[in-house]
C-alpha positions as CSV (number, residue, x, y, z in Angstrom):
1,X,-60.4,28.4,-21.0
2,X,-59.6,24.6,-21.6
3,X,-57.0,23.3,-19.2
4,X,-54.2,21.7,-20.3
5,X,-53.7,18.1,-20.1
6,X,-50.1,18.1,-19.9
7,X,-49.9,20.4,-16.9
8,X,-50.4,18.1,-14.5
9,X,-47.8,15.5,-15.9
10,X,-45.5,18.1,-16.2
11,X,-46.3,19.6,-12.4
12,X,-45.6,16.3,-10.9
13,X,-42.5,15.6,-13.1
14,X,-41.2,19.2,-12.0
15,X,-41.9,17.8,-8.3
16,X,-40.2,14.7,-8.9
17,X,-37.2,16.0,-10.4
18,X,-36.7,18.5,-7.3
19,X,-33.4,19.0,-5.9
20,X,-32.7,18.3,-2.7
21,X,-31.7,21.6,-0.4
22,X,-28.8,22.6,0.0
23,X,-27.0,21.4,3.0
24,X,-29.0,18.7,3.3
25,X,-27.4,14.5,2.9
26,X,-28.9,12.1,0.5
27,X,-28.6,8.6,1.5
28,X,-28.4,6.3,-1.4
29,X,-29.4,3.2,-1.6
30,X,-28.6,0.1,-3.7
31,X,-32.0,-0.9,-5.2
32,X,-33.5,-4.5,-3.3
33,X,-32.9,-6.2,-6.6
34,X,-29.0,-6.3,-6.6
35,X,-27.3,-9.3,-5.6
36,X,-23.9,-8.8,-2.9
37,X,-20.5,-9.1,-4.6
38,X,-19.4,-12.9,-4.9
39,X,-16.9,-13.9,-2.0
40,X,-13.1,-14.2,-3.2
41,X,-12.0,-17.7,-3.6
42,X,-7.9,-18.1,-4.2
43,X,-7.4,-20.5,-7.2
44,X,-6.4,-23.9,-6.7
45,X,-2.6,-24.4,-6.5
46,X,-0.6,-25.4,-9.6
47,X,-0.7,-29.0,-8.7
48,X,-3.8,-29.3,-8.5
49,X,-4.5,-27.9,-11.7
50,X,-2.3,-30.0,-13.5
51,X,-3.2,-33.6,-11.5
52,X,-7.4,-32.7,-12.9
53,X,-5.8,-31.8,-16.3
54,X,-3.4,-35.2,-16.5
55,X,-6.7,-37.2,-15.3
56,X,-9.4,-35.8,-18.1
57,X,-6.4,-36.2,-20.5
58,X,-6.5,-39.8,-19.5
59,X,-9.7,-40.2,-19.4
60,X,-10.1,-38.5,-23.0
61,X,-7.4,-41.1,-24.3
62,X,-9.5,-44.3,-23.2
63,X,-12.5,-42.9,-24.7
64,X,-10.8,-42.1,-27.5
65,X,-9.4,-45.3,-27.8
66,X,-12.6,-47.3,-26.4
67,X,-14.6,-45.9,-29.5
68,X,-12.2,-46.5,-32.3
69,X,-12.1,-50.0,-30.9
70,X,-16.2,-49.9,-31.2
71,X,-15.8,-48.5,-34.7
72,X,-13.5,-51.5,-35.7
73,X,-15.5,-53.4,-34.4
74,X,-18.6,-52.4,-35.4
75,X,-16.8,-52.1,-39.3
76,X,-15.9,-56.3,-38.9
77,X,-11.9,-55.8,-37.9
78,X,-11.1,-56.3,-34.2
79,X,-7.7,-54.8,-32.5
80,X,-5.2,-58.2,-32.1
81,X,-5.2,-59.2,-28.5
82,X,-3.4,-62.2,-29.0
83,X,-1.1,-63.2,-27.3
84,X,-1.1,-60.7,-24.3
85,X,1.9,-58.4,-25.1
86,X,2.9,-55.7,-22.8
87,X,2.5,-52.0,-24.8
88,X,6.4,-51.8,-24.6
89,X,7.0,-55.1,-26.2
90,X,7.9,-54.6,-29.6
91,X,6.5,-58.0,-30.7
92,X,2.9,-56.9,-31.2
93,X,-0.2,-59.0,-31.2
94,X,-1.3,-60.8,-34.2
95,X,-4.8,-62.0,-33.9
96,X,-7.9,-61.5,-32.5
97,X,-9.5,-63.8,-29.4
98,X,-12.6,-63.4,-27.4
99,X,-14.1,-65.9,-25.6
100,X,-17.1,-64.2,-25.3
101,X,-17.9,-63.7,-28.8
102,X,-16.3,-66.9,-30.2
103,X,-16.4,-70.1,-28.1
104,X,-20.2,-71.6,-27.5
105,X,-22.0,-70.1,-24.7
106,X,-22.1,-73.5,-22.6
107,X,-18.2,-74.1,-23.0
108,X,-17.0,-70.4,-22.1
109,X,-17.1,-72.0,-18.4
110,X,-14.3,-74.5,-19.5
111,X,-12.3,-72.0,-21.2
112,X,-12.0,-69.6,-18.2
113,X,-11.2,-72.7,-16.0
114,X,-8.4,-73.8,-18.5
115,X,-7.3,-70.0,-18.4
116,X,-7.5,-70.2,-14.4
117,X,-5.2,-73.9,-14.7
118,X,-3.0,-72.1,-16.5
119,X,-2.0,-68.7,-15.0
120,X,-1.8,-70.7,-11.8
121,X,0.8,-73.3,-14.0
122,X,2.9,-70.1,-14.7
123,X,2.7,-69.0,-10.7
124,X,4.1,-72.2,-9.1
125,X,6.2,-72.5,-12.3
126,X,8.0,-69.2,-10.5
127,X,7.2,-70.6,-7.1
128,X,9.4,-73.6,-8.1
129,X,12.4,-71.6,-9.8
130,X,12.4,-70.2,-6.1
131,X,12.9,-73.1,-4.2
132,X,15.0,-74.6,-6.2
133,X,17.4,-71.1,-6.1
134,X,17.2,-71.7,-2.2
135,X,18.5,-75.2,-2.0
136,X,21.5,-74.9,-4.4
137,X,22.2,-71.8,-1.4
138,X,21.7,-73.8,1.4
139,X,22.7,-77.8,0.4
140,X,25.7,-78.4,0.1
141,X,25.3,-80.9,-2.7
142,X,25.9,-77.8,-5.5
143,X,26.1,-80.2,-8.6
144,X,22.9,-82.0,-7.9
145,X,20.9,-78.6,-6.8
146,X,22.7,-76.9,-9.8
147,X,21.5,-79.4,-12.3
148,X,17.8,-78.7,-10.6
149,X,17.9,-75.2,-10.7
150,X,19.5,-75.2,-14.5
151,X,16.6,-78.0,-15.7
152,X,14.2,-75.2,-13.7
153,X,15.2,-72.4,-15.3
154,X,14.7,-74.1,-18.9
155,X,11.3,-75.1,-17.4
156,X,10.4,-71.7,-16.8
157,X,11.4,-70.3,-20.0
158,X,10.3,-72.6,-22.1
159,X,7.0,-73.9,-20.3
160,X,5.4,-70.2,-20.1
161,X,4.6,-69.7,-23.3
162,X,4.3,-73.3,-24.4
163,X,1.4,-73.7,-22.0
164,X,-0.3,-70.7,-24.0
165,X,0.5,-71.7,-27.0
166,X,0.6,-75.8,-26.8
167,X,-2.8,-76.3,-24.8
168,X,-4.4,-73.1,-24.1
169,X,-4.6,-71.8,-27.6
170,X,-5.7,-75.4,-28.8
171,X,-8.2,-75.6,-27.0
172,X,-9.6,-72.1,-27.6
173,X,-8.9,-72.7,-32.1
174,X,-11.1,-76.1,-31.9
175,X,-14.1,-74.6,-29.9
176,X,-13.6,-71.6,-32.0
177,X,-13.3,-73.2,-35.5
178,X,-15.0,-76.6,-34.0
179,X,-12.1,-78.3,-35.0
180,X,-11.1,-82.3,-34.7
181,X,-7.4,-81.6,-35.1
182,X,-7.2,-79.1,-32.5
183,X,-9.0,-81.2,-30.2
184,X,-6.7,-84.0,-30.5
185,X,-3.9,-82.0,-30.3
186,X,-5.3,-80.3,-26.5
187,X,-6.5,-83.9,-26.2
188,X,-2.4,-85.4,-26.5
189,X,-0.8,-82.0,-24.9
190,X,-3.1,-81.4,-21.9
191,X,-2.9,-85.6,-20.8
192,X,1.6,-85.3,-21.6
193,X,0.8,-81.8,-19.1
194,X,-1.2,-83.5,-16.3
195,X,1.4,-86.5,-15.9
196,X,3.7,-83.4,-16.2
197,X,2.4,-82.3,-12.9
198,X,2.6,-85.8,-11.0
199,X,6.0,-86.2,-11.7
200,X,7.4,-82.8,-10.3
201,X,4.9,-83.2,-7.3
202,X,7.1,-86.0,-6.5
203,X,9.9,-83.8,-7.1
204,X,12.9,-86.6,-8.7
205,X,16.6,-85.0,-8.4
206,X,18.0,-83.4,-11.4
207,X,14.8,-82.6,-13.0
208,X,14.1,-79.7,-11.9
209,X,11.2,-79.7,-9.8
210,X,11.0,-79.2,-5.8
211,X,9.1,-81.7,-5.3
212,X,8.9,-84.3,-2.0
213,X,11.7,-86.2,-2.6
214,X,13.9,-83.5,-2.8
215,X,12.5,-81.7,0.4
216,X,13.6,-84.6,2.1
217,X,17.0,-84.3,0.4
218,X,17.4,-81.1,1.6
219,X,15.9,-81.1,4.6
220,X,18.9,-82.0,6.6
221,X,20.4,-78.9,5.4
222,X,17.7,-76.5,6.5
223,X,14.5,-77.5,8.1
224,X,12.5,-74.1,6.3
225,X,14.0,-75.2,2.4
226,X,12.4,-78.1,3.1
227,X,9.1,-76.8,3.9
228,X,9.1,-74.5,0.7
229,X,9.6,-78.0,-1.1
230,X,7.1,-79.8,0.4
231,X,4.5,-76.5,0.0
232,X,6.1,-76.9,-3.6
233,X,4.8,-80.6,-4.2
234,X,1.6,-79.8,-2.3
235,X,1.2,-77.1,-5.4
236,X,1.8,-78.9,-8.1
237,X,-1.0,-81.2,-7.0
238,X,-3.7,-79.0,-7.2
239,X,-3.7,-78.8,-11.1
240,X,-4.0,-82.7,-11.2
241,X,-7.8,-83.0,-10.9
242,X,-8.4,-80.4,-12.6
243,X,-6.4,-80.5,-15.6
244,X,-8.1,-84.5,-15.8
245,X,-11.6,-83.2,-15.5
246,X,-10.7,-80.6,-18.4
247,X,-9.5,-83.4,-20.7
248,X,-12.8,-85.6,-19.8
249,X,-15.3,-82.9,-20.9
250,X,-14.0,-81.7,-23.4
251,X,-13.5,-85.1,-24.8
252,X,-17.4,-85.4,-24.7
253,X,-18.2,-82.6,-25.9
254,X,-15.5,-83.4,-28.9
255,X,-17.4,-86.9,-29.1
256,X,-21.1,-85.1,-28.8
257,X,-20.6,-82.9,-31.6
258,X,-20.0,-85.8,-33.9
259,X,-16.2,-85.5,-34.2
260,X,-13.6,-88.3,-35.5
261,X,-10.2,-88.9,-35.7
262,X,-11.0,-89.6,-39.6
263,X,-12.3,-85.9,-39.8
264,X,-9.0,-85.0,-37.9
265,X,-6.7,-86.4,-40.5
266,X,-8.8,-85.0,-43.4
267,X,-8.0,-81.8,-41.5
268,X,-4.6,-82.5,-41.2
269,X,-4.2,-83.2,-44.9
270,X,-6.1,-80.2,-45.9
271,X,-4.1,-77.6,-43.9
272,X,-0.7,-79.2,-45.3
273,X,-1.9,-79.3,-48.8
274,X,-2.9,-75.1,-48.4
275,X,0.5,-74.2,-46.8
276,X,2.9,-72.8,-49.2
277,X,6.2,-74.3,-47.3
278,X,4.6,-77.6,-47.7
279,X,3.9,-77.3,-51.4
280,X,7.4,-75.8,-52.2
281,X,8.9,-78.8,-50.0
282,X,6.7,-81.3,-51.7
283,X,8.1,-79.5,-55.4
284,X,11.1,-79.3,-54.3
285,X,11.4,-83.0,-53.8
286,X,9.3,-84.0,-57.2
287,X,11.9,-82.0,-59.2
288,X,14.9,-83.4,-57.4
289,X,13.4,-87.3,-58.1
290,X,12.6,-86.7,-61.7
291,X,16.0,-84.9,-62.4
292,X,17.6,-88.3,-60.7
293,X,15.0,-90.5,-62.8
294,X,16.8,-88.9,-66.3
295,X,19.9,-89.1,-65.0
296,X,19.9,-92.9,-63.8
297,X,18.4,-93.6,-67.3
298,X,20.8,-91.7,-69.3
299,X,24.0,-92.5,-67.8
């Protein structure tokens, strides 16, 4: 009689699938391939959480704001930048200047430096207001230190922004737009600026400089006044050499690039011919000479 395949399959399953005895243990055991239980770890504190969260927030803002400057960019209209305006100011910037991007390659040196001249113009400027605020305290000739400090303060509120807007700027339109007119104009405002400097190095009274002369003025009064006026003077040097080397090579490279003071006033013309205030002024006054023309000949 044929033997059937399956018995054997089925006699071995049967053995397999044995129960154990009673009375007997089983030990189980957790197969080789399962992996311990993961230690507890106790969150991160509150804190924490919320110091990473405020940071990627942060950093998700500049990005943000990094690529829609790139997209502007990239589209042909660049954020304003100009002049530097603090985010709470509510006077915003209202153009766009990059001295990277816009002023030759070999003058960008010149540029910085005027920027260095003037940032440290606006530092002694406060420097100055200082000293000057220490010897009205000290000396006891109030009316004289008075009128320096007053004249001082003026200086410092009305110098700031002229020096960004009266030579800086200047200088930055004519390499920008290579233009005469605003080379003469940094030529005239810079050279008025660096004789600027000599005179409140020496420091004459009433005009609102600490300068020598008035550190020995009030040096009789108090011995360390006087040394912040002398440091004062000594400050107000530095710029000199600088400010003159500024004005000489830029003047060169205004004279290499074929420039003239006849291309200047053709500029000149040309911008007060295209602005509208001009025009209406310049209407204003044709109307009011023809209206007096017919009525000198009619009375």
């Amino acid at each position: 009689m044929a033997s059937n395949p399956f018995d054997e399959e089925s006699g071995r399953a049967g053995s397999e699938g044995k129960r154990p005895a009673k009375g007997k243990s089983v030990t189980l055991s957790s197969p080789n391939n399962w992996d311990d239980p993961p230690k507890y770890e106790p969150p991160s504190s509150t804190s924490q959480r919320s110091a990473k969260e405020e940071e990627l927030a942060k950093r998700e803002a500049a990005l943000r704001e990094r690529e829609q400057n790139i997209a502007k960019v990239e589209g042909g209209v660049h954020p304003n930048n100009f002049p530097p305006l603090p985010p709470c100011c509510p006077i915003k910037p209202c153009c766009y200047v990059s001295l990277t991007e816009q002023i030759p390659p070999s003058e960008q040196w010149k540029m910085k430096l005027l920027t260095a001249v003037m940032i440290y113009y606006w530092v002694v400027l406060i420097y100055n207001f200082i000293c000057t605020v220490a010897g009205l305290v000290v000396s006891t000739d109030t009316a004289t230190y008075g009128t320096t400090m007053g004249v001082c303060i003026a200086y410092l509120f009305l110098f700031l922004p002229c020096s960004l807007f009266c030579w800086w700027y200047p200088a930055y339109y004519a390499y920008k737009n290579n233009s005469s007119l605003g080379y003469l104009w940094f030529f005239l405002v810079m050279s008025v600026q660096t004789i600027g400097f000599a005179i409140n190095a020496l420091g004459l009274p009433n005009l609102g400089a600490a300068g020598f002369i008035n550190s020995v003025i009030v040096f009789n009064a108090s011995k360390a006044v006087g040394a912040m006026f002398i440091i004062c003077g000594l400050l107000w040097i530095v710029p000199i050499p600088f400010s003159a080397v500024l004005v000489f090579l830029v003047h060169r490279y205004y004279r290499s690039s074929g420039k003239s003071i006849n291309e200047a006033t053709q500029e000149a013309m040309t911008g007060a011919a295209s602005n509208k205030y001009v025009r209406q002024a310049a209407v204003g006054a044709a109307k009011e000479g023809i209206k007096a023309s017919v009525t000198g000949a009619t009375s």
